[in-house]
N, C-alpha and C positions, 0 to 999 in steps of 0.2 A: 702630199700623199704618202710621204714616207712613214710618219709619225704611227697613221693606222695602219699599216703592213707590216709594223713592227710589235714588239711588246717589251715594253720598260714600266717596270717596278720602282717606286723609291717611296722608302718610309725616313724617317730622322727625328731625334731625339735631342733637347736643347736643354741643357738644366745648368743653376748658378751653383751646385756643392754646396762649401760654406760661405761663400762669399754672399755680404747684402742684396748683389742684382746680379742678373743674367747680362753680360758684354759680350758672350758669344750671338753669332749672326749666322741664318743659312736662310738660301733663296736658290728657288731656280724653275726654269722655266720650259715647255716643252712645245716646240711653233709645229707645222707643220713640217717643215724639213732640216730644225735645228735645233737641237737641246744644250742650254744653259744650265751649269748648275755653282755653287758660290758657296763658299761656306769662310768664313771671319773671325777673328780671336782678336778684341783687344786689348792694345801692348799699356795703355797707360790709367791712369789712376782716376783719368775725369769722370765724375755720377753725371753731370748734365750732358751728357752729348753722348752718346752711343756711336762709338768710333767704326765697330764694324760693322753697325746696320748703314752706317753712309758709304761702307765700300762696299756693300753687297747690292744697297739702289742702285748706286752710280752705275758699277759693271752691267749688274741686268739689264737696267735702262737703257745704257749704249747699246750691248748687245741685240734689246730689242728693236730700237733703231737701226740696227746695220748689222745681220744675222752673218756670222760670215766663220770659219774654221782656218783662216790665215791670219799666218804668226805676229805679223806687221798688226793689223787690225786689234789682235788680241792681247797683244803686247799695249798696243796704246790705251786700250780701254782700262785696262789695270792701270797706266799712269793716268788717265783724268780723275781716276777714285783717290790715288796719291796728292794729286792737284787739289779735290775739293777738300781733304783732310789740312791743305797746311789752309785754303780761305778761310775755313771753318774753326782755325785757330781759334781768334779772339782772347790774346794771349795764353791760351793753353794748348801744350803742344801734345798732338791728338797722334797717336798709333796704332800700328794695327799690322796683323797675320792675314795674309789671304791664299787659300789655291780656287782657281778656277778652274773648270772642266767643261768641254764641249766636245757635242757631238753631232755627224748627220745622218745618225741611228745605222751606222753601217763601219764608219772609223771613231776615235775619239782622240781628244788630244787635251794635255793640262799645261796649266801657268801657275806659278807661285812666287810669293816672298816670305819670306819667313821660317814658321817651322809650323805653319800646317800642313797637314799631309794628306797624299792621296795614293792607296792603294788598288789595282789593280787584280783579278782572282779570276784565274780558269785553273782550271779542273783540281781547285782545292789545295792551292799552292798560289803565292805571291808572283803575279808575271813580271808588274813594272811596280815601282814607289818611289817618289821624293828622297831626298835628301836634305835634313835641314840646315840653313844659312844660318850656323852656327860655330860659335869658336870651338865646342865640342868634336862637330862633323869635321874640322879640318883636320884636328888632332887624331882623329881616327882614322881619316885616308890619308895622313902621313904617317900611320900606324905607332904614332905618340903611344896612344891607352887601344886598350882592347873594345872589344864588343860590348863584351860585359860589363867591362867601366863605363862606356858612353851612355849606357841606360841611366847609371845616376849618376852622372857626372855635375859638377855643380857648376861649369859652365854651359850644360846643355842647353839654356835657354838665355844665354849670352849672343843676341842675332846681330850679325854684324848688316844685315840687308833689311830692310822693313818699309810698310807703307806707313809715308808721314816724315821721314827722315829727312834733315835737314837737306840732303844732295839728291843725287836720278839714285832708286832704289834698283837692286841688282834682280831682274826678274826672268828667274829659271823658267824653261819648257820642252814638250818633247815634237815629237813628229808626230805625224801620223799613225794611230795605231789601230789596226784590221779586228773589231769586234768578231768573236763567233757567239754561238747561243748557247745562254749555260753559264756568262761570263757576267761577271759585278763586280762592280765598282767602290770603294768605299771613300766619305773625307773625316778626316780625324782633327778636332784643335788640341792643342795642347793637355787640354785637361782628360780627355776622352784617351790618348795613345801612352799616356804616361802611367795611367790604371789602367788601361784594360791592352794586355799585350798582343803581340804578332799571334804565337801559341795558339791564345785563348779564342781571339778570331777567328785564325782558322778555321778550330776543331767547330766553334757554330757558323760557321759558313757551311760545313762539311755536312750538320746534320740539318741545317732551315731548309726548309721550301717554300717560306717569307719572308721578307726583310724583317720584317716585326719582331720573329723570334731572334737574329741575330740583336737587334735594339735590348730586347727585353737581359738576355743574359749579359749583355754590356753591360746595364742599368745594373744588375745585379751583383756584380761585379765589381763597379765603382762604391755601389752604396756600401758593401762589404768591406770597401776600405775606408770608408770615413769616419768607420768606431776609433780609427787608431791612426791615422794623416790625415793633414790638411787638403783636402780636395779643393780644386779650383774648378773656377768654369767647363761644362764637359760640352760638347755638341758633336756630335757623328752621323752622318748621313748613308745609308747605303743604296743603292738600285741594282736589282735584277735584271739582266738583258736574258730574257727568254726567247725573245726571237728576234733575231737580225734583219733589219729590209734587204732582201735582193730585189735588185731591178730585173723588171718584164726581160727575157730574154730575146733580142730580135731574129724574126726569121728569111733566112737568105733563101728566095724562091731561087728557079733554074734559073727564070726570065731575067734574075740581076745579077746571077753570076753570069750568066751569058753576056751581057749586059756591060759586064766591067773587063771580063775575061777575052770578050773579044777584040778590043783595041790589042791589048796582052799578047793576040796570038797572033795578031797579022802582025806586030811587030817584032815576036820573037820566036814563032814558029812552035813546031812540038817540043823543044825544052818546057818552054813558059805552060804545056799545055800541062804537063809531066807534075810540073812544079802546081799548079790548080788544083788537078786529081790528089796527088798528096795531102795536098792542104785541104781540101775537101774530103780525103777521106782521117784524118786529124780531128777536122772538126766535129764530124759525125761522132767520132769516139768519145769526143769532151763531152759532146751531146748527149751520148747513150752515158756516159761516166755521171753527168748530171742527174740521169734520168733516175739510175739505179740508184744513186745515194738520195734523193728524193724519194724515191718510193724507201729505200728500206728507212726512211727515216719515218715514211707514215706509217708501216708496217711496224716498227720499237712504238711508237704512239700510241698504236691498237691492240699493241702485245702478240704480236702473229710475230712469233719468233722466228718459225722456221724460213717463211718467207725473206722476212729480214736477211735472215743467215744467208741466203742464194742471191739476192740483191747485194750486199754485203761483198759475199765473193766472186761476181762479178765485177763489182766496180773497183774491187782491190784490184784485177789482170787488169784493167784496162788506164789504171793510176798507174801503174808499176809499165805496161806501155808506153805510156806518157810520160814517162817519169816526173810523175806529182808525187813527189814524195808525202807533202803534207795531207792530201787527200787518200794516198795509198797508207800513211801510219793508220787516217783517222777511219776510212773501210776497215782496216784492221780492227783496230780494237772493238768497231760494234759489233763486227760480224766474232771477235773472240767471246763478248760479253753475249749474244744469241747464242752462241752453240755451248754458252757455259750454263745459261738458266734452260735450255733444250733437256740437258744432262740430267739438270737439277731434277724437270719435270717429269724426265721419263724413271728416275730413281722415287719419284712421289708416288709414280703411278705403282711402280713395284713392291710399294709399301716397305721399301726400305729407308725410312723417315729419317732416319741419322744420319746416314750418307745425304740424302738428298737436303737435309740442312747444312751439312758442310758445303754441299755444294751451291746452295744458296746466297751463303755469308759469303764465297769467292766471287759469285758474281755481283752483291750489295760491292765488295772492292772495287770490280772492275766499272760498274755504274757510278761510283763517284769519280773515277778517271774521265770517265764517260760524260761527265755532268749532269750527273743524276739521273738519266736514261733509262726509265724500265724501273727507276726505284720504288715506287708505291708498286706495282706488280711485283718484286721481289720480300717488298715487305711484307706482304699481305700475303703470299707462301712460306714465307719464315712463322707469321703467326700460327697458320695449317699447319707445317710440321713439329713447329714447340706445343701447339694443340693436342694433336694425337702424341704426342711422344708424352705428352703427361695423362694422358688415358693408358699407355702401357707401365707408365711410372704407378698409377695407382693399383694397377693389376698386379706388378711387380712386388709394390707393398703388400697388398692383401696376399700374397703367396708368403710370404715370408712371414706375416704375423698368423699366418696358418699353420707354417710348420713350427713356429715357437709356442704354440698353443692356444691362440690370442684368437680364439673365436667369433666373438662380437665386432673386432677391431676388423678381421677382415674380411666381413659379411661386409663392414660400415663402407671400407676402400673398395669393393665390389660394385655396393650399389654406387657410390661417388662414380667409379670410370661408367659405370654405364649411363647414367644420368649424365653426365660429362657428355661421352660418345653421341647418345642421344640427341643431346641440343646441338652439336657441330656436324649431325647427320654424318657419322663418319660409323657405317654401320657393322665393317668388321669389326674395329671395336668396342659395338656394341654388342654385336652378339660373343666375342672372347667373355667380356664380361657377367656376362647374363647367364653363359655357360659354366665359368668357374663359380660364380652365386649360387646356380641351383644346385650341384654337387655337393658344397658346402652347406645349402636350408638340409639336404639330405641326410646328410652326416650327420648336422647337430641333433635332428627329427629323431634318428637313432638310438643317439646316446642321449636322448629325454629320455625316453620310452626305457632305456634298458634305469635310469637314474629316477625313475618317477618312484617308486618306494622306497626310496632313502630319502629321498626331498620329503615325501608324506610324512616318515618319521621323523625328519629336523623340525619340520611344521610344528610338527604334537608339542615335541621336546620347547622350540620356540617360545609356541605359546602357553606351556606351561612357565616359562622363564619369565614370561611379559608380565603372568598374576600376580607369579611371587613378586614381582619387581615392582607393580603396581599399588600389594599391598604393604608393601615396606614405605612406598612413597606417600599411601595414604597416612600412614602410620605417623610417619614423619610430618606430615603436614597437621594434622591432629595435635601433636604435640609442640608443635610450635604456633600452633594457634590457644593452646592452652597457657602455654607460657606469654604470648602477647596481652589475653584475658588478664590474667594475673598481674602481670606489665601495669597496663590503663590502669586496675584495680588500686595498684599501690602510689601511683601518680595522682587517681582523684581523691585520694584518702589525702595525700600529702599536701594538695589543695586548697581541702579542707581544712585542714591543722592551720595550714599560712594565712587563711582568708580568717579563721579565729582569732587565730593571734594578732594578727591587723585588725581585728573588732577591738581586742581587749585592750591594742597599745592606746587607739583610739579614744577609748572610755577611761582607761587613765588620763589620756593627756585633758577631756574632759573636768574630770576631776581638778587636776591639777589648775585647768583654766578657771573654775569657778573658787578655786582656795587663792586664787592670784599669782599664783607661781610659775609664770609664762612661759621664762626659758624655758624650761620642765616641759611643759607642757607642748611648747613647738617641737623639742625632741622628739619625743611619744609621737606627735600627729606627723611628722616628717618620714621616721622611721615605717612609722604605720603604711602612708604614701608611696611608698618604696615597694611595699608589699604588694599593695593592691595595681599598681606598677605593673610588677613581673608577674603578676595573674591575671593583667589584661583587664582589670576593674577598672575604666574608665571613668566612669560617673562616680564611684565611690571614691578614687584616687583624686578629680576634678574638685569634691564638696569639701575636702578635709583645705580645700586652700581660702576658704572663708573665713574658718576656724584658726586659720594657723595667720591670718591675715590681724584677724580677733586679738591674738594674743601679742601680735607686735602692737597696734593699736595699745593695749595696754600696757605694754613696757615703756612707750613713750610716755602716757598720760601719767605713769609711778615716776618717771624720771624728770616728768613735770613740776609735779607736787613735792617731789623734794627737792629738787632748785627753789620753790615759791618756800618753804620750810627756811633752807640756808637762806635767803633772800631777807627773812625778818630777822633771822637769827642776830644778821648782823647789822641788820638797822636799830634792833636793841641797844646794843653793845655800842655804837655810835654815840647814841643818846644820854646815856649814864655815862659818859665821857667829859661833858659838858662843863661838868662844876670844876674841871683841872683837876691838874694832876697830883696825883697822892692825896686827894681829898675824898671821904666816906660820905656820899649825900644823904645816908641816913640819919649817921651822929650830927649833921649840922641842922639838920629837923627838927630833931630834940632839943638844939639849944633852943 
């Protein structure tokens, strides 16, 4: 029953950086009357076994077998996760970071080894956190290195305590710690608190009104540094406690005080009676203390401030009776944080928007003291008065470019605030605005009327300037359309002349081919080819390669016939060889 009388939030965020795989681990669980949560970083290098998803099963599993918030209990379950990490060996030795967190939605309490962490958050300040089981963390509480060194120290992830570790692992934890509403919780692994600092948490703790947006500017945050470090494994978990279970209050009729009181008083007479009354009237106070901090907390819920406020200051006299001090500080601040947005609203209503924005922003302060108490109703009157204060800002404008002369400009800022004012139904100013507009359509109506025949004559003058200027440009364009005519003219002429001369090389080379004089002749038909070329004569350019084809054909078949010429030449000369040497075969004829 506790689980749903209460209200717990939790989002979380798991990512591997740069590393190949995700080894970070988070689980947790939420039973009816006890919340598990688990989160794991592991310490060593093995890909096949995921060290900290077997310590996050193991705890929950136990857990879920035997739900329990004592220390004995909680402690052991952390070591059977240690236990199944060294079975699970199989010659590799498996490690790993854990904090563990439980709750029974009303206290909470953590365990850890290592250097994961768990932060604790009321009213936008760190209440409780870990300490990491690190050679760094000794050196700092023996005030070896500073604060600021311990951040990067390069033994900070030097853990002298871990799950998996050869011995019993050294595992830290707290007591009991008293939830109120408005309080979160966060776990951090290594990779998550090393990027993304105490600071930076905060300030989004300060502004989310869901876990998600804190996740989201984490995520932001680390990725921002991964252009330029090594990121590791990051995993962060946060939950929301919005509302805490209290249990049913029980009610003491007369019938049981009577009931218990009376053994009391026949044994001890009217002392013990003295001592009842007392204590009965005690309790009544707790009771009316309870009532009034009940109601004014339903009354901050619904925005009924002022009522708040008188609830409020009653249960502060009757804390401050009792001396409950922690009940009389926290009457205090709600009922400071009512009578400051009261302030706010009565300086709205006077239309004094500035004032009552400053005093708006003091109570957005005292609502995050508060735990954010009234905050969407403080914001959403902060938007109303930066609203209107920029309907007076555009008023403000358009008066000013009125008195610098800027007519147009602050007709334009007139109608803007009124159009503005308009849509935010915020009708004074709309009609401020509407009213300095028509003043100003009047004016300028005015000085038309008195400027209307000077405008007539610049007209005239104008559009006498527009002919002339038109016929200069006609002018101009005539003559540069004559000169483009002329242009074409002397380019197809020139055309002409090359596509001739490429006729005449051509009938030379002609020529030249039918007297047999090749070379010659492929010259002329080449050169010619060239021309009809760069005037785009395709077909003309295309037929002269038959011709020129023709004329090598024939320089082979010339170089033929005189090879077949030397060929006999010197089969002659062979022959008349015959008779030997230094002999005349004609004189020997003759003999």
């Amino acid at each position: 029953m506790r689980r749903i009388n209460s209200e717990f939030r939790t989002r979380y965020i798991s990512e591997e950086g740069h590393k190949l795989t995700n080894r970070d681990y988070f689980g947790y669980v939420e039973m009816d009357d006890f919340a598990c949560y688990v989160l794991a970083d592991s310490l060593d290098g093995e890909l096949e076994i995921n060290s900290a998803k077997l310590v996050v099963e193991s705890v929950i599993r136990s857990f879920v077998e035997g739900p329990s918030m004592k220390k004995g209990k909680l402690k052991h379950y952390i070591n059977l996760a240690h236990k199944e990490l060294l079975k699970q060996r199989g010659g590799m030795h498996l490690k790993a970071s854990v904090v563990l967190v439980v709750s029974d939605y009303r206290n909470i309490r953590f365990f850890y080894a290592g250097n994961s962490r768990f932060y604790l958050v009321r009213n936008a300040r760190i209440l409780v956190k870990t300490t990491d089981q690190s050679l760094t963390e000794n050196l700092l509480r023996e005030e070896r290195i500073t604060l600021d060194q311990a951040a990067a120290h390069e033994a900070r992830n030097n853990l002298y305590s871990y799950l998996g570790e050869r011995g019993q692992p050294e595992i830290s934890g707290s007591k009991k710690i008293r939830l109120e509403d408005g309080d979160s919780f966060a776990l951090f692994t290594k990779g998550a608190w090393e990027n993304y600092g105490e600071e930076e948490f905060l300030e989004a703790v300060k502004e989310a009104t869901e876990p998600g947006e804190i996740l989201d500017k984490a995520e932001d945050s680390i990725l921002g540094k991964q252009e330029t470090d090594e990121v590791d494994n990051y995993s962060l978990a946060v939950t929301f406690v919005d509302k805490v279970y209290q249990p049913p209050a029980k009610k003491i009729t007369v019938k049981k005080v009577l009931l218990i009181a009376l053994p009391i008083l026949l044994a001890v007479g009217g002392i013990s009676l003295g001592l009842f009354l007392r204590h009965r009237s005690i309790e009544r106070k707790e009771e009316s203390l309870k009532i009034h901090m009940e109601s004014g907390e339903e009354y901050l819920r619904y925005d009924n401030y002022l009522k708040a406020s008188e609830d409020y200051k009653e249960a502060k006299k009757l804390a401050d009776g009792l001396k409950k001090k922690k009940e009389s500080k926290e009457a205090d601040l709600y009922k400071r944080l009512a009578d400051q947005i009261l302030l706010a609203d009565d300086a709205m209503k006077g239309e004094t928007y500035q004032k009552a924005q400053d005093l708006y922003l003091k109570a957005k302060d005292l609502s995050a003291e508060a735990g954010n108490v009234g905050k969407q109703y403080i914001e959403s009157q902060l938007k109303q008065t930066r609203d209107y204060i920029s309907v007076f800002d555009l008023i403000e404008s358009g008066q000013q470019k009125e008195g610098y002369g800027e007519l147009e400009g602050a007709l334009k800022a007139y109608r803007e605030a009124r159009d503005k004012a308009a849509s935010l139904y915020f009708s004074a100013g709309k009609e401020e605005a509407m009213a300095k507009q028509a003043a100003l359509e009047e004016k300028m109506d005015k000085d038309s009327q008195k400027t209307e025949s000077a405008q007539a004559a610049a007209k005239e003058e104008s559009k006498a300037a527009k002919e002339a200027e038109d016929e200069s440009v006609k002018a101009d364009e005539e003559k540069a359309k004559k000169e483009e005519d002329e242009q074409r003219e002397l380019e197809n002429q020139q055309k002409l002349n090359d596509q001739k001369n490429a006729i005449d090389l051509e009938n030379k080379g002609n020529e030249l081919l039918g007297e047999g004089k090749y070379e010659s002749a492929i010259t002329y038909y080449q050169t010619a080819q060239a021309i009809y070329v760069r005037l785009e004569l395709s077909d003309l350019a295309d037929g002269l390669n038959q011709k020129i084809a023709a004329a090598k054909a024939g320089i082979k078949a010339k170089d033929a016939e005189k090879a077949s010429l030397e060929s006999d030449a010197a089969s002659k000369e062979e022959t008349s060889g015959d008779y030997g040497p230094g002999v005349d075969s004609k004189k020997t004829d003759k003999k």
